[in-house]
ChimeraX commands (.cxc) that place a marker at each C-alpha (Angstrom):
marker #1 position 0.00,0.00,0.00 radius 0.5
marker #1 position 3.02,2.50,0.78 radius 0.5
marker #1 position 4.38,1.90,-2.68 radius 0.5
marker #1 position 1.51,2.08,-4.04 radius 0.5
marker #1 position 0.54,5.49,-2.69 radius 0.5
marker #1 position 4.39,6.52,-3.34 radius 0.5
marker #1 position 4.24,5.73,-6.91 radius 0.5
marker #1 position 1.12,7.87,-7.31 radius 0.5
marker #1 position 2.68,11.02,-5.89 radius 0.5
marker #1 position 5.51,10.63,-7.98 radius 0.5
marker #1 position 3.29,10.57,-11.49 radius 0.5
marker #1 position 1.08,13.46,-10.05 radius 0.5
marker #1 position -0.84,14.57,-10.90 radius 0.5
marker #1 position -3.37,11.17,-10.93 radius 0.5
marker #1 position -5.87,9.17,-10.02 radius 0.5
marker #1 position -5.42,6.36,-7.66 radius 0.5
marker #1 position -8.27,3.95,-7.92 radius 0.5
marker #1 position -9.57,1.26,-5.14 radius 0.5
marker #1 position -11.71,-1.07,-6.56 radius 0.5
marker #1 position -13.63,-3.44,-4.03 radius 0.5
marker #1 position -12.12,-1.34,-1.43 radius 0.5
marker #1 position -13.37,-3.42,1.61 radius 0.5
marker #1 position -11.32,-5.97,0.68 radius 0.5
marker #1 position -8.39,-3.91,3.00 radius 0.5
marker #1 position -10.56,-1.67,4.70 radius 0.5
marker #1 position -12.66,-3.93,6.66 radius 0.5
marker #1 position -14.09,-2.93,10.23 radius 0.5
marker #1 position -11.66,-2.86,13.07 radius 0.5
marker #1 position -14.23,-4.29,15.56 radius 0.5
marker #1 position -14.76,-7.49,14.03 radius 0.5
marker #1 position -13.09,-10.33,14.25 radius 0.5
marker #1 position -9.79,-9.82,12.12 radius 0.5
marker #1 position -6.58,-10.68,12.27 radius 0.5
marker #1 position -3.83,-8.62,13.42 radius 0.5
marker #1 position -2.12,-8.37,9.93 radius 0.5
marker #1 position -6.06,-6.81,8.38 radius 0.5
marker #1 position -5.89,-4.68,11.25 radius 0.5
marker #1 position -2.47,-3.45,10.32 radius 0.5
marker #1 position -3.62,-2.71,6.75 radius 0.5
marker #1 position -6.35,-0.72,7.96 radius 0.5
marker #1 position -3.64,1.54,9.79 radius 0.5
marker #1 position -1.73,1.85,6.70 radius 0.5
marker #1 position -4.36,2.90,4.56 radius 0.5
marker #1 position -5.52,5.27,7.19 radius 0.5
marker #1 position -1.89,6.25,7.57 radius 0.5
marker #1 position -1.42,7.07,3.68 radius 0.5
marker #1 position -5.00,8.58,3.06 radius 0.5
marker #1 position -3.72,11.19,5.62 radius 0.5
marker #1 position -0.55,11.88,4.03 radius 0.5
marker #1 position -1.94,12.50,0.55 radius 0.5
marker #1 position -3.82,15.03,1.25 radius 0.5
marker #1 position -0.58,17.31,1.25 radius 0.5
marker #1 position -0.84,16.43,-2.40 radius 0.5
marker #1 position -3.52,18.79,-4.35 radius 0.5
marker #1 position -2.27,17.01,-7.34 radius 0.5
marker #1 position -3.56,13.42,-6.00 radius 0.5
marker #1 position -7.51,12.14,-6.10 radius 0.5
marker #1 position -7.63,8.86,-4.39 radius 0.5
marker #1 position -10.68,7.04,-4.86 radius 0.5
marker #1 position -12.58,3.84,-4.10 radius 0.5
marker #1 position -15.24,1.67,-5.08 radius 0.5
marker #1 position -17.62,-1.03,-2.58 radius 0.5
marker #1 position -20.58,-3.05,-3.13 radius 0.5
marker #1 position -20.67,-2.97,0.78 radius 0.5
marker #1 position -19.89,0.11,2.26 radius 0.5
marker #1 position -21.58,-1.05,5.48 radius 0.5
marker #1 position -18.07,-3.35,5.83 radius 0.5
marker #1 position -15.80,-0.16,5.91 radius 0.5
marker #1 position -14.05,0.67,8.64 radius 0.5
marker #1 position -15.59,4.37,9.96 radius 0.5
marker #1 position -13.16,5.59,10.37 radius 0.5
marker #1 position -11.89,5.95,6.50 radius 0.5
marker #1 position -15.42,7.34,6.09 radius 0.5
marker #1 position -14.07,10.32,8.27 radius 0.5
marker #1 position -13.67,13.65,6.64 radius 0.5
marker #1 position -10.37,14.73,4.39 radius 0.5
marker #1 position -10.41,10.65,4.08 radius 0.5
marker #1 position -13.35,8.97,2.10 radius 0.5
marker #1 position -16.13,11.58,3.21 radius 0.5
marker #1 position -17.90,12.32,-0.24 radius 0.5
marker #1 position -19.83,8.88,-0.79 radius 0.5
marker #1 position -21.50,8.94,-4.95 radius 0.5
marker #1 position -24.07,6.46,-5.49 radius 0.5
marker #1 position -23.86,4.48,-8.62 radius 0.5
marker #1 position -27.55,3.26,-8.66 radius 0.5
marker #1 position -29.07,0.68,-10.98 radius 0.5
marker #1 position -29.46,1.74,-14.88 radius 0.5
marker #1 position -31.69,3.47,-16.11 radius 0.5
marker #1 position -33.75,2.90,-19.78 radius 0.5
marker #1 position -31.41,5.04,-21.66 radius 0.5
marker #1 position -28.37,3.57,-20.04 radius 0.5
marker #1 position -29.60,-0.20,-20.14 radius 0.5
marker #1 position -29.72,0.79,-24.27 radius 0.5
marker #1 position -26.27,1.59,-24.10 radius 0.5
marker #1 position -25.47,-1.18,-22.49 radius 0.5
marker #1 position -26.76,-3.90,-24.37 radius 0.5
marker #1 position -25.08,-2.11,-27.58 radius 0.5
marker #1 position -21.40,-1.99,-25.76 radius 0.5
marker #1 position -21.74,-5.47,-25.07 radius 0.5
marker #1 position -23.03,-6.88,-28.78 radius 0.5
marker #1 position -20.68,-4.27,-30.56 radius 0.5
marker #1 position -18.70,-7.25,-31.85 radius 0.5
marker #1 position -21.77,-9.62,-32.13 radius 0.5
marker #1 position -23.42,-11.31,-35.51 radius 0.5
marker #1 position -26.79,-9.09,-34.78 radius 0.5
marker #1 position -29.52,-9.67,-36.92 radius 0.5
marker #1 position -31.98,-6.68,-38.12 radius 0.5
marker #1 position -34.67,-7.88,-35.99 radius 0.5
marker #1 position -33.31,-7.04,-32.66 radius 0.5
marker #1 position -34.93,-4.14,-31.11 radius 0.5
marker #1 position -32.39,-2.68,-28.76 radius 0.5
marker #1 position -35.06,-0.22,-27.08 radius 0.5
marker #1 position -37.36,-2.65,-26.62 radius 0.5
marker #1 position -35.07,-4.99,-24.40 radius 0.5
marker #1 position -34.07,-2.04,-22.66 radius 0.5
marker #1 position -37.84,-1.41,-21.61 radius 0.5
marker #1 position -37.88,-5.13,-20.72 radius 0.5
marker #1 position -34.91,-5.26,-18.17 radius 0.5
marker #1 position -36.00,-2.58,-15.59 radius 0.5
marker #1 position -34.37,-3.30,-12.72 radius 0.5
marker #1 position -31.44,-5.07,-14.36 radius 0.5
marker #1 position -27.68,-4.65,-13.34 radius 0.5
marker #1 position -24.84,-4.30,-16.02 radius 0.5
marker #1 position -23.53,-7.18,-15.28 radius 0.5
marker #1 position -27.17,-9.08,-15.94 radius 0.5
marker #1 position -27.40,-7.14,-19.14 radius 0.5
marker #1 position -24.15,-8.76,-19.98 radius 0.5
marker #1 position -25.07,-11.78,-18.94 radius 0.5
marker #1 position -28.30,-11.76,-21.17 radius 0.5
marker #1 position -26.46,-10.60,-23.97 radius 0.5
marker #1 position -23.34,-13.76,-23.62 radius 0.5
marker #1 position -26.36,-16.09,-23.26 radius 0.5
marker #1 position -28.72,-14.60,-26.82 radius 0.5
marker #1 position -25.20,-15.06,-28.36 radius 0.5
marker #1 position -24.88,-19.10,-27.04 radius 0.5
marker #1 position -28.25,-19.86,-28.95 radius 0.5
marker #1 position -27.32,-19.98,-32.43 radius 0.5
marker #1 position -23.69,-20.91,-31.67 radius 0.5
marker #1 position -24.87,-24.02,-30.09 radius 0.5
marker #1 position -27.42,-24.76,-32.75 radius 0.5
marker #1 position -24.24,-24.24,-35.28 radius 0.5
marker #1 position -22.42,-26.67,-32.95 radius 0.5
marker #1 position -25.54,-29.10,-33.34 radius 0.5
marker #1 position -25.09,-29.13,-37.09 radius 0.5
marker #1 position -27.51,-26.16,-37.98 radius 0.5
marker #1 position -26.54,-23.85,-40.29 radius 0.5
marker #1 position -24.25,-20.21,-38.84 radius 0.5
marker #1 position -27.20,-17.49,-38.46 radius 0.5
marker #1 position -26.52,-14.12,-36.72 radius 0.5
marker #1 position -28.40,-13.64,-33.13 radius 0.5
marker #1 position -32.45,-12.56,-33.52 radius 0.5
marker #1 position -34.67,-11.20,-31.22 radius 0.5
marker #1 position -35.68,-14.10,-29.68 radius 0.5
marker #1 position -32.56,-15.28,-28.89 radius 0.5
marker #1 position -32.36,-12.16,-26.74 radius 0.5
marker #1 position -36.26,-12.82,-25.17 radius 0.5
marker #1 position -35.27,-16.54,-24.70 radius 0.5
marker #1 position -32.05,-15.58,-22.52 radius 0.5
marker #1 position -33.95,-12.56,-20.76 radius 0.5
marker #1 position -36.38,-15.64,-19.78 radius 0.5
marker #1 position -33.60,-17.41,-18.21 radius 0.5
marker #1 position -31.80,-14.43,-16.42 radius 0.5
marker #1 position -33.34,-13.24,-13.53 radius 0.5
marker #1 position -32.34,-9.59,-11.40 radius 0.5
marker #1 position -29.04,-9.77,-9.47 radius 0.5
marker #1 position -30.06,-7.12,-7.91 radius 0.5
marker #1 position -33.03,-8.14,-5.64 radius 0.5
marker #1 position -30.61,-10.12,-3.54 radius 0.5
marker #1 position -27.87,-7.87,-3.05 radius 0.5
marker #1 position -30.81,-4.99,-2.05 radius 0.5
marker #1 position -32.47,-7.51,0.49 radius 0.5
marker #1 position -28.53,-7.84,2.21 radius 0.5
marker #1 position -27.99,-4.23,1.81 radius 0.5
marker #1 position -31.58,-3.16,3.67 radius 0.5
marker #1 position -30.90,-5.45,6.42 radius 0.5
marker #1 position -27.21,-4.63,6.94 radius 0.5
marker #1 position -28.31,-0.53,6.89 radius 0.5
marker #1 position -31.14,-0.86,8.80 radius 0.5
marker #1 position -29.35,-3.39,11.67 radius 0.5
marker #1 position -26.43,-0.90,11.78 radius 0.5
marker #1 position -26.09,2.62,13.34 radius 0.5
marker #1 position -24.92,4.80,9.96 radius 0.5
marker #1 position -29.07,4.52,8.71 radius 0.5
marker #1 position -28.70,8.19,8.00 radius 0.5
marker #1 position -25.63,7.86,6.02 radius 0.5
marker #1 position -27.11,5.63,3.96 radius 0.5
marker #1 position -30.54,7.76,3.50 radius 0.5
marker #1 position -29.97,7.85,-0.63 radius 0.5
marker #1 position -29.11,4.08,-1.08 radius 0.5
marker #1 position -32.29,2.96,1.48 radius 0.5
marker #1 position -34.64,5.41,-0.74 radius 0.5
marker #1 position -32.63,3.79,-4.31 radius 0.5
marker #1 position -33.85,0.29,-2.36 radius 0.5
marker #1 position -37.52,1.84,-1.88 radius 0.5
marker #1 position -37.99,2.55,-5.40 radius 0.5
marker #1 position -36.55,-0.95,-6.70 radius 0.5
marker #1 position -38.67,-2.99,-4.36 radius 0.5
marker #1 position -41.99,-1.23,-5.53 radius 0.5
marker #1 position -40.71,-2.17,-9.17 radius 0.5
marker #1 position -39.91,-5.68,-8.10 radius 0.5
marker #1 position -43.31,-6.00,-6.46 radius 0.5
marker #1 position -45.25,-4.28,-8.90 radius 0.5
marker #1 position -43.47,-6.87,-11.78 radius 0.5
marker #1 position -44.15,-9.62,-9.57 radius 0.5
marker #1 position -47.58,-8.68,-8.29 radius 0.5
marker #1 position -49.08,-7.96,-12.24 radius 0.5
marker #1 position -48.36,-11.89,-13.31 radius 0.5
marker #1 position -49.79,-12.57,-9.80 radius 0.5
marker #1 position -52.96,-10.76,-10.90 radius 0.5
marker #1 position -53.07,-12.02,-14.20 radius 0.5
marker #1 position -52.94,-15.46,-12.64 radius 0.5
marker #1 position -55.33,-15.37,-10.72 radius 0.5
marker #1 position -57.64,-13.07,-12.82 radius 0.5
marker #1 position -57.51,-16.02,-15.49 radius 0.5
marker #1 position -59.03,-18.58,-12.89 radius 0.5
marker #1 position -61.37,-16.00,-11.47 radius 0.5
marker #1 position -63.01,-14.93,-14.64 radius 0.5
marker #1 position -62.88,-18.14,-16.74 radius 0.5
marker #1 position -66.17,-19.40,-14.76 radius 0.5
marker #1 position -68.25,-16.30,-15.41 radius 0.5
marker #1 position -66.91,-15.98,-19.02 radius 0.5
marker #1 position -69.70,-16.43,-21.44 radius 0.5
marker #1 position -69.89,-19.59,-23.18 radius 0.5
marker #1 position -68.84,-17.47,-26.58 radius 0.5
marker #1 position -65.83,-15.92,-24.60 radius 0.5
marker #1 position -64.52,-19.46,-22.84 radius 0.5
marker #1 position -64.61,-20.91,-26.75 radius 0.5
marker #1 position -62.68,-17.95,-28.28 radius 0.5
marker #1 position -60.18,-18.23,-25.18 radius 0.5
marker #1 position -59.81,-21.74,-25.47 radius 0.5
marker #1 position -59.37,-20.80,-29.59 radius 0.5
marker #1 position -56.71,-18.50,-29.15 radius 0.5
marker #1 position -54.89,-20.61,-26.43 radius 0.5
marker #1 position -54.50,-23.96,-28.96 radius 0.5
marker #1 position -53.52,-21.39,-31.83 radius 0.5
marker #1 position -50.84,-19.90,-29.50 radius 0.5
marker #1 position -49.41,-23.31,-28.91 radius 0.5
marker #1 position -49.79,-24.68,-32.45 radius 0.5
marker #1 position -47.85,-21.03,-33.55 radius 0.5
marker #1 position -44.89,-21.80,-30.92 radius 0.5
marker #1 position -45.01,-25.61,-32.22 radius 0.5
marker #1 position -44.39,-23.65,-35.78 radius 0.5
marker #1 position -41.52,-21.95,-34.71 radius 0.5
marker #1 position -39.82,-24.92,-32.88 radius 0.5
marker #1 position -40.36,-26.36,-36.37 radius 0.5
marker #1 position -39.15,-23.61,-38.33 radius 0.5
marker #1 position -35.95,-24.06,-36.17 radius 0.5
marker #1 position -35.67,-27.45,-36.78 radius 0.5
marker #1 position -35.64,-26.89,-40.93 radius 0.5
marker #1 position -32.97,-24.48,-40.22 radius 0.5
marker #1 position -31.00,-26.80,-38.14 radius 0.5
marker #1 position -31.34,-29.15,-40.69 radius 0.5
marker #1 position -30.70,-27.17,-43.84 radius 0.5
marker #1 position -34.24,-27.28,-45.33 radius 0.5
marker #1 position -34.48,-23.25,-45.15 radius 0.5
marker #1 position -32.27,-21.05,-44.94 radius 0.5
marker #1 position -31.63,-18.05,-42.38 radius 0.5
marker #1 position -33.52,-15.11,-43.99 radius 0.5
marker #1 position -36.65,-17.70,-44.58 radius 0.5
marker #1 position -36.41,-18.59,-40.53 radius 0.5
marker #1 position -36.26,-15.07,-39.68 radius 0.5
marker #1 position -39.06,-13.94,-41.49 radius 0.5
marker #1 position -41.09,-16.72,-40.11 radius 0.5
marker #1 position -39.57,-16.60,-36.83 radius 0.5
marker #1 position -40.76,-12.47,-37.04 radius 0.5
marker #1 position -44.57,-13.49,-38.50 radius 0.5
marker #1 position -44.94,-16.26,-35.59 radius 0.5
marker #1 position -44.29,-13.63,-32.98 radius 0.5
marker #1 position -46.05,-11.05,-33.88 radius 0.5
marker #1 position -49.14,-13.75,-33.85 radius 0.5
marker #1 position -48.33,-14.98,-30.58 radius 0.5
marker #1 position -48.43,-11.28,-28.98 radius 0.5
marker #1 position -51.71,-10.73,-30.95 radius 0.5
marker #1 position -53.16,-13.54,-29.46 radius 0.5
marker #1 position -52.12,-12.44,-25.97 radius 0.5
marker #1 position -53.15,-9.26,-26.20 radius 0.5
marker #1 position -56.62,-10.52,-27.00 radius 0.5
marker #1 position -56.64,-12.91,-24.72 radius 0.5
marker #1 position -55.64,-9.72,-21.77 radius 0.5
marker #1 position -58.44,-7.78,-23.30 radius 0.5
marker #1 position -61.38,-10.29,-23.07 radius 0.5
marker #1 position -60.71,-11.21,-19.69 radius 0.5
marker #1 position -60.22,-7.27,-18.79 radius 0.5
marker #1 position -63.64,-6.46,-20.23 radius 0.5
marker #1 position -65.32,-9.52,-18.20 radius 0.5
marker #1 position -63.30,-7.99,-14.91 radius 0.5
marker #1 position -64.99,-4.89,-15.38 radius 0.5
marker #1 position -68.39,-5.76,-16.38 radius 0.5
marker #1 position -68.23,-7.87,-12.82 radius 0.5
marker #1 position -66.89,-4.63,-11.40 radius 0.5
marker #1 position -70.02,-2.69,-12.55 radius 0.5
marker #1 position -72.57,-5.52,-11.20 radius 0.5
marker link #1:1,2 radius 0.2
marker link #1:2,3 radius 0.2
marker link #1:3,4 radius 0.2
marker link #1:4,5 radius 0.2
marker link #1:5,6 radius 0.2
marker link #1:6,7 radius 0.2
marker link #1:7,8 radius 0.2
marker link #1:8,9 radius 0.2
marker link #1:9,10 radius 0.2
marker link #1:10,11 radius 0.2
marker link #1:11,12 radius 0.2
marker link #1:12,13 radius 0.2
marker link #1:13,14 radius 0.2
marker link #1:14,15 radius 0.2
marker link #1:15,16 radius 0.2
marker link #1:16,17 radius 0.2
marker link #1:17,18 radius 0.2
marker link #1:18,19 radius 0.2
marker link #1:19,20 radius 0.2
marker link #1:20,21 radius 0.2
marker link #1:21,22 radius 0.2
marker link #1:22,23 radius 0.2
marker link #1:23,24 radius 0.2
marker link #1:24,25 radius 0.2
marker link #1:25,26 radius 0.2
marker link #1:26,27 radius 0.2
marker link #1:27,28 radius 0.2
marker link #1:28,29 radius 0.2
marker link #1:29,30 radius 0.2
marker link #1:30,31 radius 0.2
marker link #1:31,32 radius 0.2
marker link #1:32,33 radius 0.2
marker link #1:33,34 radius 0.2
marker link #1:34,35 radius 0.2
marker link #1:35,36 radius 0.2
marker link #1:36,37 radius 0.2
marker link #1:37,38 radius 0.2
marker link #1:38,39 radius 0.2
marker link #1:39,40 radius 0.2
marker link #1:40,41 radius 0.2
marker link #1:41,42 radius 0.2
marker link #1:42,43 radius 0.2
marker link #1:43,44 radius 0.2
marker link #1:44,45 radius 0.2
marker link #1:45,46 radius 0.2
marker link #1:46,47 radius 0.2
marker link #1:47,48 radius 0.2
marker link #1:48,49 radius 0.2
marker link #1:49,50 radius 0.2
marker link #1:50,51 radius 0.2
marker link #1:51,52 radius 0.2
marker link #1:52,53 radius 0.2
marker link #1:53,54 radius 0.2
marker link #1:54,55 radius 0.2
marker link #1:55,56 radius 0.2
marker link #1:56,57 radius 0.2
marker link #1:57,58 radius 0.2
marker link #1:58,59 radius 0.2
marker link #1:59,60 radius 0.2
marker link #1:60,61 radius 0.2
marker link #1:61,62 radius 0.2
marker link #1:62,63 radius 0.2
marker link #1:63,64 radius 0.2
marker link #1:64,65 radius 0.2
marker link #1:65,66 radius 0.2
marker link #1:66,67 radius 0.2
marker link #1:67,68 radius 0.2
marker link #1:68,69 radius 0.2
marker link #1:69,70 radius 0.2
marker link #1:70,71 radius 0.2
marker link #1:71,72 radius 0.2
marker link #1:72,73 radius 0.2
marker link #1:73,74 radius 0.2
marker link #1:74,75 radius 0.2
marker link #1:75,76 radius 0.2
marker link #1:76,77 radius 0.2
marker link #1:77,78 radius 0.2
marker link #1:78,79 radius 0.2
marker link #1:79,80 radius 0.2
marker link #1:80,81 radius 0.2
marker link #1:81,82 radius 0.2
marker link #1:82,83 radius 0.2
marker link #1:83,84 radius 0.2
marker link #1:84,85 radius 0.2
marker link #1:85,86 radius 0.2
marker link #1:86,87 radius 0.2
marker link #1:87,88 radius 0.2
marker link #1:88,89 radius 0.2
marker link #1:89,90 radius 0.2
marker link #1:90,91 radius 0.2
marker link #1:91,92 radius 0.2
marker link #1:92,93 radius 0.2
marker link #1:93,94 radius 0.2
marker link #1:94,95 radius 0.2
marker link #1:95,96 radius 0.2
marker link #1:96,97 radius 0.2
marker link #1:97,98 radius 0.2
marker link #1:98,99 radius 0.2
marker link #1:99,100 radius 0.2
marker link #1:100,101 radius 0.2
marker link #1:101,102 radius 0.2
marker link #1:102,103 radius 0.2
marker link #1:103,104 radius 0.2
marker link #1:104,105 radius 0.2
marker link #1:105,106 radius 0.2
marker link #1:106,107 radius 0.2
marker link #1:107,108 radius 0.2
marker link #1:108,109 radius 0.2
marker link #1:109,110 radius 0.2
marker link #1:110,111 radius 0.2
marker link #1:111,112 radius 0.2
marker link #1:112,113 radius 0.2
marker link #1:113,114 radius 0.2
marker link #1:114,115 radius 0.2
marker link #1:115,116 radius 0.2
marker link #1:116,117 radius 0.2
marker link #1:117,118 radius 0.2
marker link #1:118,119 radius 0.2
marker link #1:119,120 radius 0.2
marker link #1:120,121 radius 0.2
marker link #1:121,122 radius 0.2
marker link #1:122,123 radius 0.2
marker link #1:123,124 radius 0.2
marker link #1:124,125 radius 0.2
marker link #1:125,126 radius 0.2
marker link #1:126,127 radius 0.2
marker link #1:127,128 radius 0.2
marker link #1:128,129 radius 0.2
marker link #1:129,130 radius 0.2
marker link #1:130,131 radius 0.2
marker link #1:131,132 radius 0.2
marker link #1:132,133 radius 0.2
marker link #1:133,134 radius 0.2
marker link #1:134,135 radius 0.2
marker link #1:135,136 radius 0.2
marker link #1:136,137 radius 0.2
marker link #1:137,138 radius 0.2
marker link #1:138,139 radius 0.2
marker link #1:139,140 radius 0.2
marker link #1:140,141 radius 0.2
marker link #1:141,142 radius 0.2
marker link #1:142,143 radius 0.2
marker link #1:143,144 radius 0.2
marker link #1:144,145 radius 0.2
marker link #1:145,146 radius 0.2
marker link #1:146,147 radius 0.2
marker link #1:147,148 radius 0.2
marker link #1:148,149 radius 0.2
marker link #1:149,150 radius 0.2
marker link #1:150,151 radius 0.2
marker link #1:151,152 radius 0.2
marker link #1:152,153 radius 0.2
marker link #1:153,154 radius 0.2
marker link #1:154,155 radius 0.2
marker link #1:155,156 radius 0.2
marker link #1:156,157 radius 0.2
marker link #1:157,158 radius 0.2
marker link #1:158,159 radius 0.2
marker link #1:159,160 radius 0.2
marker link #1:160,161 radius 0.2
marker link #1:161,162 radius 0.2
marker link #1:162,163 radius 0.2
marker link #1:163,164 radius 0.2
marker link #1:164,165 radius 0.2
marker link #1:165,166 radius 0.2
marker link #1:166,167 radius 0.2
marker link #1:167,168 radius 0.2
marker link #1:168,169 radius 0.2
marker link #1:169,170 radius 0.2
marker link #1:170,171 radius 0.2
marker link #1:171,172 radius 0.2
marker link #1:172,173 radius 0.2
marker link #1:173,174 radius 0.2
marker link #1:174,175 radius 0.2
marker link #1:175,176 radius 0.2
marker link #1:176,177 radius 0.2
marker link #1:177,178 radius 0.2
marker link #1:178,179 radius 0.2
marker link #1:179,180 radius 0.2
marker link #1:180,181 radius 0.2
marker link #1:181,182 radius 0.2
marker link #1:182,183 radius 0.2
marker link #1:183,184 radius 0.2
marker link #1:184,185 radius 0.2
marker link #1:185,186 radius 0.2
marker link #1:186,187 radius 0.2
marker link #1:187,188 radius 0.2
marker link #1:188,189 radius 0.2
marker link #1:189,190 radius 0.2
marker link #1:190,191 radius 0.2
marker link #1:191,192 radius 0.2
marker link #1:192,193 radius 0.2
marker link #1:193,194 radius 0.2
marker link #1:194,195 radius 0.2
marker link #1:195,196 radius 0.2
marker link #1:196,197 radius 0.2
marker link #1:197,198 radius 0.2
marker link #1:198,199 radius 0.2
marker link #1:199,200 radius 0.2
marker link #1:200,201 radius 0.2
marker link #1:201,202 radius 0.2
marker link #1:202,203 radius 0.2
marker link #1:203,204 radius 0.2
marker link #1:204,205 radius 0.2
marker link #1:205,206 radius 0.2
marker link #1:206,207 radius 0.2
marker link #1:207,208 radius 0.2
marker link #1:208,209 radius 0.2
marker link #1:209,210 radius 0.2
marker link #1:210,211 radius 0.2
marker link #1:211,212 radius 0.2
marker link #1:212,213 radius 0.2
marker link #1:213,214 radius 0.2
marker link #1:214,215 radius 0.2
marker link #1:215,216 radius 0.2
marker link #1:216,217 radius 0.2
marker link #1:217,218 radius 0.2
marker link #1:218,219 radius 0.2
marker link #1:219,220 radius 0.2
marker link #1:220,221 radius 0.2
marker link #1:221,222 radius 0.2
marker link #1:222,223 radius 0.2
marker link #1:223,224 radius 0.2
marker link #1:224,225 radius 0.2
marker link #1:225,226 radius 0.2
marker link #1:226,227 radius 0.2
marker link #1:227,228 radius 0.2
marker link #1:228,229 radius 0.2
marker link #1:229,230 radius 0.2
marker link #1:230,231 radius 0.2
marker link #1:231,232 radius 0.2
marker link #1:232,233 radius 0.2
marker link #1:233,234 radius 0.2
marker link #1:234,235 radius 0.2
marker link #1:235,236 radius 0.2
marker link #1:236,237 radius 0.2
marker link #1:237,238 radius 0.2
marker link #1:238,239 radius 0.2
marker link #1:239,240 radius 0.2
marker link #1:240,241 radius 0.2
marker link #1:241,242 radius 0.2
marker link #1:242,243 radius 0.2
marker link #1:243,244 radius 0.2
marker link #1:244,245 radius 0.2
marker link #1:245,246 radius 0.2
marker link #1:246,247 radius 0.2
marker link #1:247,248 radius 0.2
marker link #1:248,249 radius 0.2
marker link #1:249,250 radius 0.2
marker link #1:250,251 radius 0.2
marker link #1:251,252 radius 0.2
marker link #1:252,253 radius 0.2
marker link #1:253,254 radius 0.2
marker link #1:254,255 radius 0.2
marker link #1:255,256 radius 0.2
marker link #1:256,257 radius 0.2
marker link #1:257,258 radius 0.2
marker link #1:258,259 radius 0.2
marker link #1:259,260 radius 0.2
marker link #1:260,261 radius 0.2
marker link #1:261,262 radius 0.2
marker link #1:262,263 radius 0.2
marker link #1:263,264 radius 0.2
marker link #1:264,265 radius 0.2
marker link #1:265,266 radius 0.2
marker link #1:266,267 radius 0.2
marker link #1:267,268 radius 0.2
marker link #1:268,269 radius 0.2
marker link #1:269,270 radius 0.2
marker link #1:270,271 radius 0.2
marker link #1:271,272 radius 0.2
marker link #1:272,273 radius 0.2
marker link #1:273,274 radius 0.2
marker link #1:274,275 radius 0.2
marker link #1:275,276 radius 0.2
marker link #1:276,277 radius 0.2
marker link #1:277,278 radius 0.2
marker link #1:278,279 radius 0.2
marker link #1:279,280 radius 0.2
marker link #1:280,281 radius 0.2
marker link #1:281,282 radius 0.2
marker link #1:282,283 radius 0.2
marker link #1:283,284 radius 0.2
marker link #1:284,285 radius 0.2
marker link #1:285,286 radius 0.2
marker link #1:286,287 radius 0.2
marker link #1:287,288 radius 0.2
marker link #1:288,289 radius 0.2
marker link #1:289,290 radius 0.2
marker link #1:290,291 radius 0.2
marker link #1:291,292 radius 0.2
view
């Protein structure tokens, strides 16, 4: 830590960067050993000294500030805390573009559309989403399919399969914060918490609704209503058996990519047709049982 503090004031003016700065900055009161204790002095030590350098901006980065030691929260040490909260729509766009700069994408991939779809997402997830769209067609490549660049389902399918990081590390944070002493130092980050819970809940508690709504309303349905749901529910599975099949031509060479996307694209668009009908009968039977 000396040299590394001695090296910056030698190439001042810079920037000396701490990532996962709790790593040597843990608490003093818990149960560490004598040689993480000592590390905590030097850092202390050093954080002290550079501030006879105007030239030097030391700064650090924690997923759990609650860990720190206080006292290299202390002012003229780390006093000014930034929040780096969750991204937001615009950002999550960005994202998802860095990360499949250097990706096969094919034209059908809405970019603002996934970003709508992963509210409450990390970076990392985003990432994560975007490594697994990209494992789709090189696996079906690996199967013997023909190489096709990465389409929009491919994106939806991996979105399906990666859930929030975030929820989680948010449920540790709360509990550490609100357990602790420092609640009021942490007022921004419990209020950042506040506002991704009610997302969480509201995602969570809308496919609750619409659960239950379906089981609720199907007996009071008309007999009309129960055969067009019951309609549009066998043509949404016989349209998803058409696209498994359309894949399966692929795979095996009977079509080739720009005839799978453009079916792939027509089969979709049905199947959110047929749910959006299938949302709007059974919200016009909830509110004609509202009104009697």
């Amino acid at each position: 830590i000396r040299e590394i503090f001695e090296k910056a004031n030698k190439n001042a003016p810079a920037i000396l960067f701490f990532d996962e700065i709790d790593a040597i900055a843990v608490r003093r009161d818990l149960d560490i050993t004598g040689m993480e204790r000592r590390i905590v002095d030097i850092l202390l030590e050093e954080l002290e000294n550079s501030k006879k350098n105007k030239k030097l901006m030391v700064l650090a980065a924690t997923n759990s500030p609650w860990t720190l030691d206080p006292s290299i929260k202390r002012a003229g040490r780390f006093s000014k805390k930034i929040l780096v909260s969750r991204p937001d729509e615009r950002a999550r766009l960005e994202i998802f573009k860095v990360h499949t700069r250097d990706m096969p994408i094919d034209r059908s991939v809405d970019f603002e559309r996934l970003s709508k779809l992963t509210e409450g997402y990390s970076s990392a997830d985003i990432k994560e989403i975007c490594d697994r769209a990209a494992e789709i067609p090189w696996r079906e490549a690996l199967e013997g399919g023909k190489k096709r660049n990465i389409m929009m389902h491919d994106f939806m399918s991996a979105i399906k399969s990666v859930k929030t990081s975030l929820a989680p590390w948010y449920s540790l944070a709360k509990k550490q914060i609100l357990e602790s002493d420092e609640k009021g130092e942490y007022k921004e980050l419990l209020e950042d918490i506040e506002r991704f819970e009610e997302i969480y809940k509201e995602k969570e508690r809308i496919k609750e609704v619409i659960k239950e709504e379906r089981k609720r309303l199907r007996p009071t349905l008309s007999r009309r209503e129960r055969e067009r749901i019951t309609a549009l529910e066998m043509e949404r599975d016989k349209v998803e058996r058409m696209i498994s099949k359309a894949r399966f031509k692929y795979h095996k060479r009977q079509i080739d990519e720009a005839t799978l996307r453009n079916l792939v694209e027509e089969y979709e668009k049905r199947v959110i047709d047929i749910e959006v009908e299938l949302e709007n009968l059974l919200e016009k039977r909830k509110r004609l049982s509202d009104v009697k």
